[in-house]
N, C-alpha and C positions, 0 to 999 in steps of 0.2 A: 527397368530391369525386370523380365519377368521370373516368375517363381519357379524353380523345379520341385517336381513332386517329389517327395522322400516317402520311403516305404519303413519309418520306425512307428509299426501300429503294434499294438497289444501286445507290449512287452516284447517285440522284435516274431511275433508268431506271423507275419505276414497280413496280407491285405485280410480285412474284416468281411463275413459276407452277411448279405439279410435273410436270415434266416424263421424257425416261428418267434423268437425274441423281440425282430425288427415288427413281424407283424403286427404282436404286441402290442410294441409301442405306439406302433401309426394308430392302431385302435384306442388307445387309453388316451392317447392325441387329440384324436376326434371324441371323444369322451367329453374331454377338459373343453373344447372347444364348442361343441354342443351346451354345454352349462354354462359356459362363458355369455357366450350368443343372449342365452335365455337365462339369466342368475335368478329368476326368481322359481323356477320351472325346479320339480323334483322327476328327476328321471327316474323311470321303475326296471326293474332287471329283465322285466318280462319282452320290455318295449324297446330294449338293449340290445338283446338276445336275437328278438326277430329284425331289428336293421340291421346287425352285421354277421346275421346267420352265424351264431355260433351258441353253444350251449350257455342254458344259465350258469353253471359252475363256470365256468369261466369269465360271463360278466361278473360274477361272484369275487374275482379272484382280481381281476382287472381295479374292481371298486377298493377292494381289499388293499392293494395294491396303492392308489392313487388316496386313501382314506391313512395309510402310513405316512404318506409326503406328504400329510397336511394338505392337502387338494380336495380334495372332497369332504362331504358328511354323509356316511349310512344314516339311512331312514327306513322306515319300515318299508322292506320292500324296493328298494332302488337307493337314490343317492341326490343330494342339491351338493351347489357348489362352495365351498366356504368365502364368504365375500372379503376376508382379511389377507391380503398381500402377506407371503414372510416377512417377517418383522427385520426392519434393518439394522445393523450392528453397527457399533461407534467402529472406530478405525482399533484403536486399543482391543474390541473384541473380534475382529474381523483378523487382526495381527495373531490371536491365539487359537483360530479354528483351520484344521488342515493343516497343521503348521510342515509338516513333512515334505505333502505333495508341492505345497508354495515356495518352499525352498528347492526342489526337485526342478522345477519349472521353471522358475530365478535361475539357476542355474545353466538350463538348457537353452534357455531364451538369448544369455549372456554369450554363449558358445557359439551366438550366429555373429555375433557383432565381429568387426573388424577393425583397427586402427587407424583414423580419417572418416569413419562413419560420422551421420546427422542421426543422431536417435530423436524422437517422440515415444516419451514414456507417459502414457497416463495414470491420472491419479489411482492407490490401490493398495491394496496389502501384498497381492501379487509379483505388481511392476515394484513395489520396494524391494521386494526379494529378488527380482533381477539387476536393482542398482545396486543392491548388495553384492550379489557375485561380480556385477563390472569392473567393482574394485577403480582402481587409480589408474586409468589407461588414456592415452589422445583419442578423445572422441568429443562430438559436441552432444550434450541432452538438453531438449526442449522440453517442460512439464508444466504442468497445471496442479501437483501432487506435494503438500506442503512436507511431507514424509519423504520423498525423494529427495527434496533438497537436500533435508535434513540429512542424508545418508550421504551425500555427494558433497557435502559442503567444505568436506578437510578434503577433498579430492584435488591436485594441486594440475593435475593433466585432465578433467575433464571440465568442459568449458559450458556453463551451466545456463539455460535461460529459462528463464522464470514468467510464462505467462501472467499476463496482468487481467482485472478484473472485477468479478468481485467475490469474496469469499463465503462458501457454504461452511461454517465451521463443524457441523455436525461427520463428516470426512473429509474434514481440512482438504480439500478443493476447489481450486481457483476456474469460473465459468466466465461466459459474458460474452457480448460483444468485439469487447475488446482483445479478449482472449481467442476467438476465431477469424479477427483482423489480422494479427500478429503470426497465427500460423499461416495465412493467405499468403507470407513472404518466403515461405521457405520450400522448399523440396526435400522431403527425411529420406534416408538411406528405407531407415523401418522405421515403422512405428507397432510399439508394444503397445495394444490396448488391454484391458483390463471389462468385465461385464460380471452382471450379477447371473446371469441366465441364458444361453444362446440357444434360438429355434432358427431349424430349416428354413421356416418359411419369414417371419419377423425381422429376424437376423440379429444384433445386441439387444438388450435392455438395459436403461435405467433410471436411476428414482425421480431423476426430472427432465422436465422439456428441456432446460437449456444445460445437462447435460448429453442430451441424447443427439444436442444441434453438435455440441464441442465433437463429441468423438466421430460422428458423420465428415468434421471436418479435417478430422486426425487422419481419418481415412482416406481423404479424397488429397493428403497433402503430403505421401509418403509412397514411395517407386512399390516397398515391400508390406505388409499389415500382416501382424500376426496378433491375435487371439490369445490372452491367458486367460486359462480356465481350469479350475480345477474339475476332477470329474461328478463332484455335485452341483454342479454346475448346468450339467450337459444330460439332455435327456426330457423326462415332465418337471415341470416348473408353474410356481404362480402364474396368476392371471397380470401380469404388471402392463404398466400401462404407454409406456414411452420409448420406443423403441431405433437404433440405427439398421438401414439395408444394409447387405452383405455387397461387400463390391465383388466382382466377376471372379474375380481368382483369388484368394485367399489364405493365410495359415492360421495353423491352430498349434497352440503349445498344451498339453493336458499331463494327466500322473496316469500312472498303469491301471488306476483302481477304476477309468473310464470304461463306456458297456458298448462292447466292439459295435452294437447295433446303431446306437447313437451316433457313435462316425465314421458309417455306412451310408449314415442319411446326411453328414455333413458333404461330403467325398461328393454327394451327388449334385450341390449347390454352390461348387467352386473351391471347397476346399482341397486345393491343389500338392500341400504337404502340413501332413500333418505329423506330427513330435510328440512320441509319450514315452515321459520320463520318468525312469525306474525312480522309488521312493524307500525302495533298500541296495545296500551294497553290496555286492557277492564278493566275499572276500575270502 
C-alpha cells in the first residue's frame, strides 16, 4: 500500500522551503560532523569561516547556537566536540517531557488507524500516547513496549501481541532475536516507530545495537512506517552511535513546534507525508 503525501506542514502554512535557516542547519551539520570525524580536534572559528566562506560572526553564532544543544564546547577561539551523548531518561521521565506535543502526536498517529488494521507500535513514551488515544477498537497491536501493554491490557477489542525476548528494563523494552523472528511472521497495516533523534542522512537512532536491528525490522515488516517525533527531536542532535536506514518512502508524525527547515531536508529523503500536529486547541 503505498503512501500519499499529505500537505499538513507548519501548522497547515503549506509546503516548507529551504531557505537561509536550512542553510544553517546543513552548515552547523557539517559542523557536528567535522568534530564527530575528529573528537579530539578543536576547531578554530577562523578555520570555520574560511571553509564555508562565511563571516566569523556567524561561525560565532552557529557555535553559539550548537554550544545551547549541548553539542559543542567554546574554547578560546573556536569550539571541540562534547564527547557525552544526551543523557537518557527512565521511561517515567521520558513520560513527563513534551508532554503536550506526545499527546498531540498520539493522537494524530491514532486517526490514521482504521478497524481490521495490524499495528506495530514500538517501545516509547510517544507510541504509548498513540495507544492511549486508540482507545478500545478491532484492531490487532504487535509491541515490544512493556508501557503499551500496560495501556491496552483492559482493552477488550484490541488483540495484543507481545513480543518475546529479552528485557532492557532501564525502558522496559523487549529486544532479541527472538523478538525480530516473531515479526518475520507478519505483514502490519503500519507501524508507529518511536526514535530518540532522526537525521537525513543516518536515518533513526538508538541507544543499542539490538535496538537499532528490532526497529530496521519493524520497518522492513510493515506495508505503511511512520516516525513519531517530537520536534526536539528533529534537526542537530548528539553524536549517538547506532543507527536504522530510512526506507524509500516514508512518514513522519511531529508537533507544530517542528523548524519548517528540518522537514525540508526530510521531504527530500522519502519522507512522502508528513503530519504536524497542532498542541493547542483553537476554540
Amino acid at each position: 500500500m503505498p503512501m500519499t503525501s499529505q500537505t499538513t506542514d507548519e501548522a497547515g502554512k503549506g509546503p516548507a522551503r529551504a531557505g537561509h535557516g536550512s542553510k544553517g542547519h546543513r552548515r552547523r551539520q557539517r559542523i557536528l560532523a567535522m568534530l564527530t570525524s575528529e573528537p579530539e580536534e578543536n576547531l578554530s572559528v577562523t578555520g570555520l569561516s574560511e571553509t564555508f566562506g562565511v563571516s566569523v560572526a556567524t561561525i560565532r553564532r552557529d557555535l553559539s547556537h550548537l554550544q545551547d544543544q549541548r553539542l559543542v564546547t567554546r574554547t578560546y577561539g573556536g569550539a571541540a566536540l562534547q564527547h557525552h551523548p544526551k543523557a537518557e531518561l527512565t521511561m517515567v521521565e521520558r513520560g513527563a517531557t513534551h508532554v503536550e506535543a506526545k499527546t498531540a502526536i498520539g493522537r494524530a498517529g491514532a486517526a490514521l488507524v482504521e478497524d481490521g488494521d495490524l499495528l506495530i507500535l514500538d517501545s516509547g513514551s510517544t507510541t504509548e500516547q498513540l495507544a492511549i488515544a486508540l482507545g478500545d477498537r478491532p484492531v490487532s497491536v504487535i509491541t515490544n513496549g512493556l508501557r503499551i501493554v500496560h495501556q491496552l491490557v483492559a482493552c477488550e477489542r484490541v488483540r495484543v501481541t507481545v513480543l518475546g525476548g529479552s528485557l532492557r528494563g532501564f525502558n522496559e523494552t523487549i529486544f532479541g532475536a527472538d523478538a525480530e523472528e516473531m515479526l518475520g511472521r507478519v505483514c502490519a497495516t503500519i507501524a508507529f516507530i518511536g526514535t530518540d533523534a532522526i537525521d537525513p542522512v543516518r536515518g533513526i537512532t538508538s541507544r543499542t545495537y539490538e535496538q537499532a536491528r528490532l526497529k530496521s525490522a519493524m520497518v522492513r515488516q510493515a506495508e505503511q512506517v511512520y516516525f513519531v517525533a517530537d520536534a526536539s527531536k528533529l534537526g542537530e542532535h548528539p553524536p549517538f552511535q547506532y543507527w536504522s536506514k530510512l526506507p524509500a518512502e516514508w512518514g513522519l508524525i511531529t508537533d507544530d513546534g517542528a523548524d519548517p527547515a528540518a522537514l525540508a531536508e526530510l521531504r527530500q529523503v522519502g519522507a512522502t507525508s508528513i503530519i504536524v500536529a497542532p498542541t493547542t486547541t483553537v476554540g
